[in-house]
N, C-alpha and C positions, 0 to 999 in steps of 0.2 A: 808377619803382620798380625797384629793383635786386635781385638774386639773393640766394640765400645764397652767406655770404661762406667761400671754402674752400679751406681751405690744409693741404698736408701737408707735416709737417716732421719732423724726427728727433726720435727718442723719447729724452728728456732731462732732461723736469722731471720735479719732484717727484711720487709721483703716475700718473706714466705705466705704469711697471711694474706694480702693484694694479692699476688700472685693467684692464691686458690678460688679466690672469689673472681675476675678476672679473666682466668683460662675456663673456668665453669661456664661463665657467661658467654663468650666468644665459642668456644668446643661446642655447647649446647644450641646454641641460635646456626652457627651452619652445619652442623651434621642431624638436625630435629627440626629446625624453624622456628624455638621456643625463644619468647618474648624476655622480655627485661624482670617479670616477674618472679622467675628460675634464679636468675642472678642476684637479685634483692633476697630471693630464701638463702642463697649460699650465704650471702654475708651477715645477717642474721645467726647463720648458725655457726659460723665463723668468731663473727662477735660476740657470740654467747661463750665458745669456748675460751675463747682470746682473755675474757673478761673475768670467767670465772670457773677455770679447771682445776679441779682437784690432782696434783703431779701422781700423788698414787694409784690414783683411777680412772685418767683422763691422760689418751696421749694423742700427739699427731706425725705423721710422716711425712716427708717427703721423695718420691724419686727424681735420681738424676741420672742423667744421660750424658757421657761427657761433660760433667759440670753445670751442666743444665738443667734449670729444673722442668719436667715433663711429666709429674704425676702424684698424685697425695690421698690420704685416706686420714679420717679422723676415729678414735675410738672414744666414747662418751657414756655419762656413766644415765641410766635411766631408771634404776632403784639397785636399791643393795644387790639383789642379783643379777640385776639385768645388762648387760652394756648393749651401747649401741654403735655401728660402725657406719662413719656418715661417708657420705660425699666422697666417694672413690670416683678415679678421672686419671687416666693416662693420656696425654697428648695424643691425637690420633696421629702424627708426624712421628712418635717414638713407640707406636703398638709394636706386638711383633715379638719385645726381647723378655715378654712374659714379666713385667711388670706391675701389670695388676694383680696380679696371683700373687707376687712378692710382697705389695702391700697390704692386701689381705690376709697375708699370713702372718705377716709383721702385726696386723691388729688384732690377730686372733691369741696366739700368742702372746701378747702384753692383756689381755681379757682373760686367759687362764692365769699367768698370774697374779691380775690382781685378786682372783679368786673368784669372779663374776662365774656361774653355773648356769650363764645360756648366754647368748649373743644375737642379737637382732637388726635386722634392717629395712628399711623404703626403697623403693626403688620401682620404676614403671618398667612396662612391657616394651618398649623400642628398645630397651639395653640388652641386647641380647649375650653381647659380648661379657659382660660383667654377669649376665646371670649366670650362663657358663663356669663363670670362675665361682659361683657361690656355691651351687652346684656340687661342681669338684672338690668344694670342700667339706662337703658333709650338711650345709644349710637344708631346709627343707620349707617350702612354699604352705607359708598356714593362711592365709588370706588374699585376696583379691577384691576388686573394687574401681568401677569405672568411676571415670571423674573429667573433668575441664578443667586444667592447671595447665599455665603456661603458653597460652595462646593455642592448646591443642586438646583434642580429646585423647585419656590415657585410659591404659590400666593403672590404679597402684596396685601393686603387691608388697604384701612383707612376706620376708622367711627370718625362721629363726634356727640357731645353731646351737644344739647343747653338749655344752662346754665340760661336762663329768665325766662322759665316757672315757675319759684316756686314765684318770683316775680309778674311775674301778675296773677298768682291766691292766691297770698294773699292781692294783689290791691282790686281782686273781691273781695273777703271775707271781707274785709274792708267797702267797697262799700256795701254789702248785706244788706237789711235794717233787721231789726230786726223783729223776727216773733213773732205774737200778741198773748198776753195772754192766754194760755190755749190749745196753738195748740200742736202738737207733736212735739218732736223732733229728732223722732225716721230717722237713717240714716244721721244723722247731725254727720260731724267727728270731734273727739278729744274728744268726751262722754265718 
């Protein structure tokens, strides 16, 4: 017996855009108690991308769950270097198969390619679970800031993520002269 089947792919069909506007609203009012205003920002930002993404530097995801869709992340571009990764949301019915960490890698990812040398995002203090995955991926918490959004008092926080490092330490690794005959190579990575 095999797993569920799960696959994340770009947000394209028909469908997809409701959707993320939608399961944000409904996800967020019962697992927070946050009002219809949370909802009205998604679509908004939803609408913003829907409207006017640039394909080179602007993408969206979808995950699915046996054919289901259960989770999405948007990447946006917010000046020549900057992107921004919106609205990440895995179904809490399909937490679990590491999913969100998938879509976050998927937007991090399409942000180094397109060349963007930092990555950034919003996000409040009740999302612990997502902050985790930002976390693990190298983000780092540059600001905070309490607020009244959404029918609740939050934190916001942004973290941002810089997108170069993998660049110049493959510069160094290029640069590294070669180790002479006979020496170890024990702790050397990719062995």
């Amino acid at each position: 017996m095999s797993g569920p089947r799960i696959e994340i792919r770009r947000l394209e069909r028909p469908g997809d855009l409701g959707w993320v506007v939608m399961t944000h609203g409904e996800a967020y009012a019962a697992e927070f108690g946050w009002d219809t205003s949370f909802e009205a920002l998604v679509a908004r930002i939803v609408a913003d991308y829907a409207a006017s993404r640039d394909p080179a530097r602007e993408a969206a995801w979808i995950a699915e769950l046996d054919g289901r869709r259960v989770g999405g992340v948007l990447c946006v571009a917010v000046d020549p270097a900057t992107a921004q990764l919106r609205i990440l949301l895995v179904d809490p019915l399909a937490r679990g198969h590491r999913l969100g960490g998938k879509l976050v890698d998927e937007c991090v990812a399409f942000a180094r390619q397109a060349g963007y040398a930092r990555m950034k995002l919003w996000t409040n203090h009740p999302l612990a679970a997502a902050r985790r995955i930002y976390l693990s991926r190298g983000f780092r918490l540059v600001e905070e800031e309490p607020h009244h959004s959404f029918g609740a008092d939050l934190v916001g926080q942004v973290y941002e993520l810089d997108l170069a490092p993998r660049q110049a330490a493959a510069a160094v690794e290029l640069c590294r002269p070669e180790a002479p005959a006979g020496a170890s190579s024990a702790g050397a990575s990719g062995d």
